[in-house]
Gaussian input, Z-matrix of N, CA and C with variables (Angstrom, degrees):
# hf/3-21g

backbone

0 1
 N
 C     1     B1
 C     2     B2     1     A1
 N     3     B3     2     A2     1     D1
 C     4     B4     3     A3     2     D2
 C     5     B5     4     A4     3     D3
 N     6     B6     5     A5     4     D4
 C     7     B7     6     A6     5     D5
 C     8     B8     7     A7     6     D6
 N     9     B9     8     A8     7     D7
 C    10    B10     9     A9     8     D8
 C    11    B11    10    A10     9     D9
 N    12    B12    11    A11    10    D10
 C    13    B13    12    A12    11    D11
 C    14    B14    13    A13    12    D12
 N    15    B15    14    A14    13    D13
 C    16    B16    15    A15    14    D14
 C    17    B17    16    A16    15    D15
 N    18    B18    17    A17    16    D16
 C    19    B19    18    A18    17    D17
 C    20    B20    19    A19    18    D18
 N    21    B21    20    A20    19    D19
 C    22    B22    21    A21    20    D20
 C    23    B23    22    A22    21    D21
 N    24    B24    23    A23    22    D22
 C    25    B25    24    A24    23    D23
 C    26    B26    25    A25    24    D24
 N    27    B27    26    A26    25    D25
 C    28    B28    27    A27    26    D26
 C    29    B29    28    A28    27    D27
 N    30    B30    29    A29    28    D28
 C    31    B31    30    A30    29    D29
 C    32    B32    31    A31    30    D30
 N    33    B33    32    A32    31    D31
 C    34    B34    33    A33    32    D32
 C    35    B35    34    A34    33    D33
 N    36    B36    35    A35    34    D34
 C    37    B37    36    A36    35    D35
 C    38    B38    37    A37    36    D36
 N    39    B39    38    A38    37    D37
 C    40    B40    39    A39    38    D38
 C    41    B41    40    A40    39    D39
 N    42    B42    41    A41    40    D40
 C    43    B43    42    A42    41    D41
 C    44    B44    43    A43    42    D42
 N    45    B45    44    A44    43    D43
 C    46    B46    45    A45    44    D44
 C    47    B47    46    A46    45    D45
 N    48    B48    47    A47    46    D46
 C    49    B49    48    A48    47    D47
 C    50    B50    49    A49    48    D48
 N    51    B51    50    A50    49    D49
 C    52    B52    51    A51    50    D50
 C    53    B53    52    A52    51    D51
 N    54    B54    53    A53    52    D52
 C    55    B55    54    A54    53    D53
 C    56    B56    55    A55    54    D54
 N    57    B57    56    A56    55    D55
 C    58    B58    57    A57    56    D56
 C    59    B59    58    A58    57    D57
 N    60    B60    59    A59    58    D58
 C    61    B61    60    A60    59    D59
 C    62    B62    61    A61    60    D60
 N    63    B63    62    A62    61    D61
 C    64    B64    63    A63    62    D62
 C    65    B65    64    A64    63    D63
 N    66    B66    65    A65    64    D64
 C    67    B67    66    A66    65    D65
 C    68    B68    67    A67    66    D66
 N    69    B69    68    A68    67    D67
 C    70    B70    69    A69    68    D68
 C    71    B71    70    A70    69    D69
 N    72    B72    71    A71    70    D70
 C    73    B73    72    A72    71    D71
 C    74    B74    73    A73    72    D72
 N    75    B75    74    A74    73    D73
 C    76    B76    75    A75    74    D74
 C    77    B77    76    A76    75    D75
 N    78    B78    77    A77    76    D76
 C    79    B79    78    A78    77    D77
 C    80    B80    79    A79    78    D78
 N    81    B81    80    A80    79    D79
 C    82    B82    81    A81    80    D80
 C    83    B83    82    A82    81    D81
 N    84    B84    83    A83    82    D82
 C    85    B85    84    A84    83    D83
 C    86    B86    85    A85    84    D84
 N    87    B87    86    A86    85    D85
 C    88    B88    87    A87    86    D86
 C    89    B89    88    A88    87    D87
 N    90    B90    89    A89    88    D88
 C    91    B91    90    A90    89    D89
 C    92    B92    91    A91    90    D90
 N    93    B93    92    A92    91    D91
 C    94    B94    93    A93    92    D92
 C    95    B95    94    A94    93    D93
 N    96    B96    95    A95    94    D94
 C    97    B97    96    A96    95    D95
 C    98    B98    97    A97    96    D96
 N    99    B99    98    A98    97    D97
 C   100   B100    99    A99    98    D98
 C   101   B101   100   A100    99    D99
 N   102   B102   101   A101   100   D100
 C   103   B103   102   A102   101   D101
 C   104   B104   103   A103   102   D102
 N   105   B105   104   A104   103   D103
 C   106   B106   105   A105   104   D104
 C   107   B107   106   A106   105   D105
 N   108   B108   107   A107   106   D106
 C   109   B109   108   A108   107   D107
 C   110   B110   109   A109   108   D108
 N   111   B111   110   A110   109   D109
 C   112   B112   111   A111   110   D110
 C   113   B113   112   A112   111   D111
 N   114   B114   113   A113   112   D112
 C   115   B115   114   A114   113   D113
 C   116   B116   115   A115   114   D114
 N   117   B117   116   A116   115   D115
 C   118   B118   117   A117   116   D116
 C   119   B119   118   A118   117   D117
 N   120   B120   119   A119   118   D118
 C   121   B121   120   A120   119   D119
 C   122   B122   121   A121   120   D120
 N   123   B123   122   A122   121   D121
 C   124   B124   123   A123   122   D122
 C   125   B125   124   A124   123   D123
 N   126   B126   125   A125   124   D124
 C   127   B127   126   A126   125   D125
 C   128   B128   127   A127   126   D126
 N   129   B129   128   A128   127   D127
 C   130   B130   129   A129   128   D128
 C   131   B131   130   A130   129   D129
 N   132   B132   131   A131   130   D130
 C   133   B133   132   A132   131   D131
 C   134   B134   133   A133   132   D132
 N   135   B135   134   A134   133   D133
 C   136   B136   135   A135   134   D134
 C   137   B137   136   A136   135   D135
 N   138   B138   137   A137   136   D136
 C   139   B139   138   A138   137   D137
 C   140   B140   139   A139   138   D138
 N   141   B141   140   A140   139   D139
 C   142   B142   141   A141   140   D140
 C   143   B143   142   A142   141   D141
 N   144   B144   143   A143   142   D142
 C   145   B145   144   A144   143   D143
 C   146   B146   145   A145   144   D144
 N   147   B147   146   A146   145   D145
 C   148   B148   147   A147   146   D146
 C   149   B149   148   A148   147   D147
 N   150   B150   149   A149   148   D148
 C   151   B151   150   A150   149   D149
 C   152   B152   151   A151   150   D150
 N   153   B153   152   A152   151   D151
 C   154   B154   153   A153   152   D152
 C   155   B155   154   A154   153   D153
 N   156   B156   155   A155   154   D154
 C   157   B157   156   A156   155   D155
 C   158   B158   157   A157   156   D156
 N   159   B159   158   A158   157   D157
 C   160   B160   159   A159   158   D158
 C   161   B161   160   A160   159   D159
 N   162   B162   161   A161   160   D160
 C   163   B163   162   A162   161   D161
 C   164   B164   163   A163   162   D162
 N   165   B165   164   A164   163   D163
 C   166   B166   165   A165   164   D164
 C   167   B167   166   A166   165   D165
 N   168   B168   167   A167   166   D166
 C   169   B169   168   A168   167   D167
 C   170   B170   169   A169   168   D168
 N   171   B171   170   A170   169   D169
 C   172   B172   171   A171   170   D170
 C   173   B173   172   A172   171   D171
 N   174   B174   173   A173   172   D172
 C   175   B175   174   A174   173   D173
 C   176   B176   175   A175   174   D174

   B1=1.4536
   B2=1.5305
   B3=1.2169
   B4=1.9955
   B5=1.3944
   B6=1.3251
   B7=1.2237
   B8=1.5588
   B9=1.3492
   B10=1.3909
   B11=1.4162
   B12=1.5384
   B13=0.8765
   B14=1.5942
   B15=1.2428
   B16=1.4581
   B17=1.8701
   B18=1.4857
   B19=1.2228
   B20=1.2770
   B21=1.2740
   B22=1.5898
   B23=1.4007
   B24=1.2354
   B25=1.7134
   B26=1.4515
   B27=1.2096
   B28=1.6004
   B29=1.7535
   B30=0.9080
   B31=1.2977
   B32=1.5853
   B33=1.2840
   B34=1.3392
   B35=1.4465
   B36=1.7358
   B37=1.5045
   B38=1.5390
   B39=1.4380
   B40=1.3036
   B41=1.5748
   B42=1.1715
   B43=1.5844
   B44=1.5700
   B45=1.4560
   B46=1.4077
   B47=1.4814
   B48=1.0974
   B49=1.4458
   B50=1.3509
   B51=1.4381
   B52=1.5812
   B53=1.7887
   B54=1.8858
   B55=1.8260
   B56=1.4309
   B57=1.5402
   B58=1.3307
   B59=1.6193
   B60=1.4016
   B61=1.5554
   B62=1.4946
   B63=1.3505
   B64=1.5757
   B65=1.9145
   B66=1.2928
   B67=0.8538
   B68=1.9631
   B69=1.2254
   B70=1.4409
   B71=1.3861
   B72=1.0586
   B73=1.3559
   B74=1.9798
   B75=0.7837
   B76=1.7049
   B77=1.7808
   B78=1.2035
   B79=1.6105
   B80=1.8437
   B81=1.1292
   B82=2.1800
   B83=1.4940
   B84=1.4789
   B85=1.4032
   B86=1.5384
   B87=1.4241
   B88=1.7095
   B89=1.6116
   B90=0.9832
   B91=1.3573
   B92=1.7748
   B93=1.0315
   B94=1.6108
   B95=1.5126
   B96=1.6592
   B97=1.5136
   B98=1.1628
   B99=1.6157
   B100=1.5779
   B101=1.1119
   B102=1.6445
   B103=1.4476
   B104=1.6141
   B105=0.9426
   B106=1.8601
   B107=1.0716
   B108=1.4129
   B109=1.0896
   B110=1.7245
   B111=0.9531
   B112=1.5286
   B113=1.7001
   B114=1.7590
   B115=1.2531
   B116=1.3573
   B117=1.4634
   B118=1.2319
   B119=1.2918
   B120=1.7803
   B121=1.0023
   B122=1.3111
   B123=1.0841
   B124=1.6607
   B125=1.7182
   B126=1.3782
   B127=1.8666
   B128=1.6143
   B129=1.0138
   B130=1.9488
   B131=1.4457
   B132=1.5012
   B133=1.8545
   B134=1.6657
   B135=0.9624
   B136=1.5579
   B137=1.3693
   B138=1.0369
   B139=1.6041
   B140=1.6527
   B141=1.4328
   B142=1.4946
   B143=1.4857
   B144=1.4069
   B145=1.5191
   B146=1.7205
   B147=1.5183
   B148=1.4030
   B149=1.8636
   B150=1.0304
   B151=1.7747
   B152=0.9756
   B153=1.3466
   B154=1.5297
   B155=1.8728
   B156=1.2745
   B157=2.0788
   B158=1.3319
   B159=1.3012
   B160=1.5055
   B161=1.4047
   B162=1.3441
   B163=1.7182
   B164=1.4721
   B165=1.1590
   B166=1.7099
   B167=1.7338
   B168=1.4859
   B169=1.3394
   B170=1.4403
   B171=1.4922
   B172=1.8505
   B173=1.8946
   B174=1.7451
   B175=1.4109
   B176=1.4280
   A1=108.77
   A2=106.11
   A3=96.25
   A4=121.83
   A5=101.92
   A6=126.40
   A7=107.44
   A8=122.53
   A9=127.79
   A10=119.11
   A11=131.29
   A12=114.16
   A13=136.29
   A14=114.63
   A15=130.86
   A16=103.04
   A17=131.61
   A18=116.17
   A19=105.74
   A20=118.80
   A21=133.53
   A22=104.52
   A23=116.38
   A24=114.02
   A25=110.39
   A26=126.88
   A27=128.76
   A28=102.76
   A29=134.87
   A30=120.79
   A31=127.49
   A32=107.67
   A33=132.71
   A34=109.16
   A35=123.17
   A36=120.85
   A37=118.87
   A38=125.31
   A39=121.93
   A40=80.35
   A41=138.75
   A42=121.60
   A43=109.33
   A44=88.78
   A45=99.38
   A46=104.07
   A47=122.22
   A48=116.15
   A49=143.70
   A50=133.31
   A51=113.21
   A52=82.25
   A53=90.27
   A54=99.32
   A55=89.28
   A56=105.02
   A57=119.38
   A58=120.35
   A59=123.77
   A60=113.72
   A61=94.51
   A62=124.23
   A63=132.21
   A64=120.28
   A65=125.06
   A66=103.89
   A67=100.26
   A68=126.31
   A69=117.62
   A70=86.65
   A71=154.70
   A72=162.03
   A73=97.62
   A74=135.01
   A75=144.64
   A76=101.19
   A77=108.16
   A78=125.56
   A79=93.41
   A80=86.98
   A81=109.81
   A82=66.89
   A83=165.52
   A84=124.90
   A85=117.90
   A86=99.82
   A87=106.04
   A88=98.60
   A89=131.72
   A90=147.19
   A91=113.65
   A92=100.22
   A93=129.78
   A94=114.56
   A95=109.88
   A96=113.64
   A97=90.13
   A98=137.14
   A99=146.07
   A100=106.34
   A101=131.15
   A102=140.04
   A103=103.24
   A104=169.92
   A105=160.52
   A106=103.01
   A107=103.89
   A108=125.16
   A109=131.91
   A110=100.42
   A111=118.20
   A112=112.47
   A113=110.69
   A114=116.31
   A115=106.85
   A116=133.32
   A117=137.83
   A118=118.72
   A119=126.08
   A120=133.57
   A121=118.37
   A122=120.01
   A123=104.13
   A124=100.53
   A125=127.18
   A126=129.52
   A127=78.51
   A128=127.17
   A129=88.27
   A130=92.76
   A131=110.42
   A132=91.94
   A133=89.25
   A134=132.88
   A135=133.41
   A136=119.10
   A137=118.60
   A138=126.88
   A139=112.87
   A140=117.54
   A141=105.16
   A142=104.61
   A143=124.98
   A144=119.81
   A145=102.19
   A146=128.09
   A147=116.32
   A148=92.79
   A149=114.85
   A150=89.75
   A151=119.32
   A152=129.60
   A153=130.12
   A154=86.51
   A155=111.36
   A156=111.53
   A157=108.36
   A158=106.74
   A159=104.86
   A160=131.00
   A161=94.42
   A162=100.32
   A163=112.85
   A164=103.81
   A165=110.57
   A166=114.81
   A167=102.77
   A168=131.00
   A169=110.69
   A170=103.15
   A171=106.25
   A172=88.82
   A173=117.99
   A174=115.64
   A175=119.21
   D1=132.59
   D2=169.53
   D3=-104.37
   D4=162.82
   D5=-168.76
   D6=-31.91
   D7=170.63
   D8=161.70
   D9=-77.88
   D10=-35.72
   D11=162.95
   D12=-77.08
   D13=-19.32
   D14=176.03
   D15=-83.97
   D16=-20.14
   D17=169.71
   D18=-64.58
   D19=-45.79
   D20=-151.14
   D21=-77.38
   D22=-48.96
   D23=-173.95
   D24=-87.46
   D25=15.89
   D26=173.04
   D27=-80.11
   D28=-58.36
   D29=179.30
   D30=-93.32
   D31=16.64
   D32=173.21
   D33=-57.67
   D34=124.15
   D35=144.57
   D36=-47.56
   D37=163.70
   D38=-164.23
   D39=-91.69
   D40=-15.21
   D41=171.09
   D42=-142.18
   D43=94.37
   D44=-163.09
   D45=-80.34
   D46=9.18
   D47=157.82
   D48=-44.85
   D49=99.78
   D50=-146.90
   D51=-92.45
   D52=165.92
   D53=-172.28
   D54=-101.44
   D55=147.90
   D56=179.49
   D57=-43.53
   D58=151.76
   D59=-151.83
   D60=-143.45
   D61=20.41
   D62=175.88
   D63=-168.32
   D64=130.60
   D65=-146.44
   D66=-76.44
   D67=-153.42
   D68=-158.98
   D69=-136.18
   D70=164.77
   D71=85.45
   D72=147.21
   D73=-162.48
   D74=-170.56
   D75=-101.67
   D76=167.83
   D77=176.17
   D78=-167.11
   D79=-177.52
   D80=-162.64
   D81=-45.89
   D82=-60.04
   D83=-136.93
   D84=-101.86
   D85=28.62
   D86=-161.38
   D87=-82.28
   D88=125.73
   D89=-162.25
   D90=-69.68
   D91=-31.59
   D92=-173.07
   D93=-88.19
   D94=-2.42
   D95=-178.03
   D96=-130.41
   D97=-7.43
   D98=169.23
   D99=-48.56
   D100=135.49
   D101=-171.37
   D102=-132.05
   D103=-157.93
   D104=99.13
   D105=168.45
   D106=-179.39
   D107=172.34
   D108=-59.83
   D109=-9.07
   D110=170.62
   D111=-76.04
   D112=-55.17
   D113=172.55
   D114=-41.27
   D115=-55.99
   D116=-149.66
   D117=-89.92
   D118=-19.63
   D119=145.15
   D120=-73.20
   D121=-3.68
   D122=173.67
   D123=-86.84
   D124=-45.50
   D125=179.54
   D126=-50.38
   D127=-45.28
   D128=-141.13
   D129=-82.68
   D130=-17.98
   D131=-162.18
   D132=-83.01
   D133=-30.22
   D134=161.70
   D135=-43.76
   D136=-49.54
   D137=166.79
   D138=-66.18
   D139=-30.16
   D140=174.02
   D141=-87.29
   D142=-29.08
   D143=-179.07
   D144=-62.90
   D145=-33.11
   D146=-170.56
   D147=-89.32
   D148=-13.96
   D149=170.10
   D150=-106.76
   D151=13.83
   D152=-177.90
   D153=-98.02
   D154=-66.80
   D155=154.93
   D156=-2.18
   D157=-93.27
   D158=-171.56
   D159=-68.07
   D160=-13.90
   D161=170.05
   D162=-72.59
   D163=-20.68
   D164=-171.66
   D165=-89.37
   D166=-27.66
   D167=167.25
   D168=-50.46
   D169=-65.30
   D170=-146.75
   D171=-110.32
   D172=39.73
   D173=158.99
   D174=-116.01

């Protein structure tokens, strides 16, 4: 049986480095720079789900 390093580097490219395959950082679809009307309906329906909660709680 051979070694661990000699199994492993037998079918190895001499730069087995693979090149990046997605780009890195956000563009117009980065979710985290997203502003609308969507953002703002999601707080309120969040805000009515926690008071309809506690309304249901403390009756």
């Amino acid at each position: 049986m051979a070694d661990g390093g000699d199994f492993y580097s037998k079918d190895r490219p001499e730069n087995p480095r693979l090149a990046e395959d997605r780009p890195r950082g956000g563009g117009p679809e980065d979710r985290s720079t997203r502003t609308g009307p969507m953002h703002i309906w999601l707080w309120w329906v969040l805000l009515a789900v926690v008071i309809l909660v506690l309304f249901f709680i403390f009756i």
